[in-house]
C-alpha positions in Angstrom: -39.4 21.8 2.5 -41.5 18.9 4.2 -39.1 18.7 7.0 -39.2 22.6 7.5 -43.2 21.9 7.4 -42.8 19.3 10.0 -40.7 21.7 12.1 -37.2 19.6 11.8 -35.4 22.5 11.9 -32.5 20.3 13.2 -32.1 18.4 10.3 -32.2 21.6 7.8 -29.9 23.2 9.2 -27.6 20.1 9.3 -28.3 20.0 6.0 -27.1 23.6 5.4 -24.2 23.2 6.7 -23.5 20.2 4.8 -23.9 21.9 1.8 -22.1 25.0 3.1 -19.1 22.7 4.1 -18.8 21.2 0.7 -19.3 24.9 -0.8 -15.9 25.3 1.1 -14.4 22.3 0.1 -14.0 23.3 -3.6 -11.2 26.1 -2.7 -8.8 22.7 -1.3 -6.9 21.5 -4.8 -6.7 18.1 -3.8 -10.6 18.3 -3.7 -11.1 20.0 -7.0 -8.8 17.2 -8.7 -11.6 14.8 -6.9 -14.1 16.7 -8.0 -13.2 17.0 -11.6 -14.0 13.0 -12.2 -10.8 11.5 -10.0 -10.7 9.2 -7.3 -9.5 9.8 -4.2 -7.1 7.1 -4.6 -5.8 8.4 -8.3 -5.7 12.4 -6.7 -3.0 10.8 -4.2 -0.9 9.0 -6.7 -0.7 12.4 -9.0 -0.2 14.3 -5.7 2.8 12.1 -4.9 4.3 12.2 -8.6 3.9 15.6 -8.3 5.5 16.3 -4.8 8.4 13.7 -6.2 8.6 14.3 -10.0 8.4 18.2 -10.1 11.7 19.1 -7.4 13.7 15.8 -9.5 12.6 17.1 -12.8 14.3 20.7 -11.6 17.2 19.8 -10.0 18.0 17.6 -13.7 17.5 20.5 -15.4 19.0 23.2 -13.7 22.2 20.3 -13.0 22.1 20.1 -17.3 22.5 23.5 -17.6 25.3 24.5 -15.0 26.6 21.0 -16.0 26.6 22.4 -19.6 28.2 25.6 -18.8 30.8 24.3 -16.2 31.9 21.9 -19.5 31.8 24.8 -21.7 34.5 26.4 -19.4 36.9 23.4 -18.8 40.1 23.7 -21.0 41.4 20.4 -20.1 43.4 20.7 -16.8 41.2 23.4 -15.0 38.2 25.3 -15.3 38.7 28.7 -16.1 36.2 31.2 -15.5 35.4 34.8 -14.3 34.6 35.5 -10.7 30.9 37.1 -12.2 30.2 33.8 -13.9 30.6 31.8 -11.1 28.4 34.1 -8.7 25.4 33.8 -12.0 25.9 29.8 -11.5 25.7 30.4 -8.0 22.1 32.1 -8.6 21.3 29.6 -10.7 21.7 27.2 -8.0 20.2 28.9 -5.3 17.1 29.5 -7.9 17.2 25.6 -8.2 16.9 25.0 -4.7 13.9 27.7 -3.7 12.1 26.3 -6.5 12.2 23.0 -5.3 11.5 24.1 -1.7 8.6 26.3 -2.2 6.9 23.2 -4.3 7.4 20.8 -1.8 5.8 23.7 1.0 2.9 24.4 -0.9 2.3 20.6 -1.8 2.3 19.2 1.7 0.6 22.5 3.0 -2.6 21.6 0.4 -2.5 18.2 1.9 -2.5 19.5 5.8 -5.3 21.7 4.3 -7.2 19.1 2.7 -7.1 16.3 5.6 -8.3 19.2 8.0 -11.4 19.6 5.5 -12.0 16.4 5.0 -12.0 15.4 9.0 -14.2 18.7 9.3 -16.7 17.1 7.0 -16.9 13.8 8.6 -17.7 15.6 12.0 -20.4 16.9 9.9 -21.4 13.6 8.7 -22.0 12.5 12.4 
């Protein structure tokens, strides 16, 4: 209010747009985790686990179970199954694989999203 008195309107409005920039800010994930008592430093370790330990955790699981099944199936010479079963493990598969490709997208498009904020808000800095 005294700098509005004083007739910095400059510095207000910097200041408003500060505040309307970190208003913004909270909709970027990787800034809520910092937000919610993290350092930046411990947001990008759980970022990478995540972006690492999600698509590995998966593929193990869905390679268990067609693994599983597959072994369920062999007779001891040859693997016997109906055409029907194999096109179900071959959804299973694909499933695996759009899974792990759709986390991996949307992890590394929050960090393009966040590293645009975050350069936005040290041009606002300046």
């Amino acid at each position: 209010m005294r700098r509005v008195a004083k007739g910095e309107g400059s510095s207000v409005e910097k200041i408003l747009r500060k505040i309307e920039h970190r208003l913004k800010a909270q909709d970027s994930l990787a800034k809520q985790e910092i937000m919610y008592g993290r350092t930046e430093k411990i947001a990008k370790i759980e970022w990478w686990g995540d972006l690492v330990g999600v698509p590995l955790a998966i593929v193990l699981i869905y390679g268990f179970l067609i693994g599983m099944f597959i072994l369920f199936h062999y007779d001891g010479s040859s693997i016997k199954m109906h055409k029907l079963t194999w096109f179900g493990l071959g959804l299973l598969g694909l499933a695996a694989i759009l899974q792990v490709v759709s986390h991996v997208y949307y992890r590394l498009e929050g960090k393009k999203e966040y590293e645009r904020r975050k350069k936005e808000e040290g041009e606002i800095e300046k």
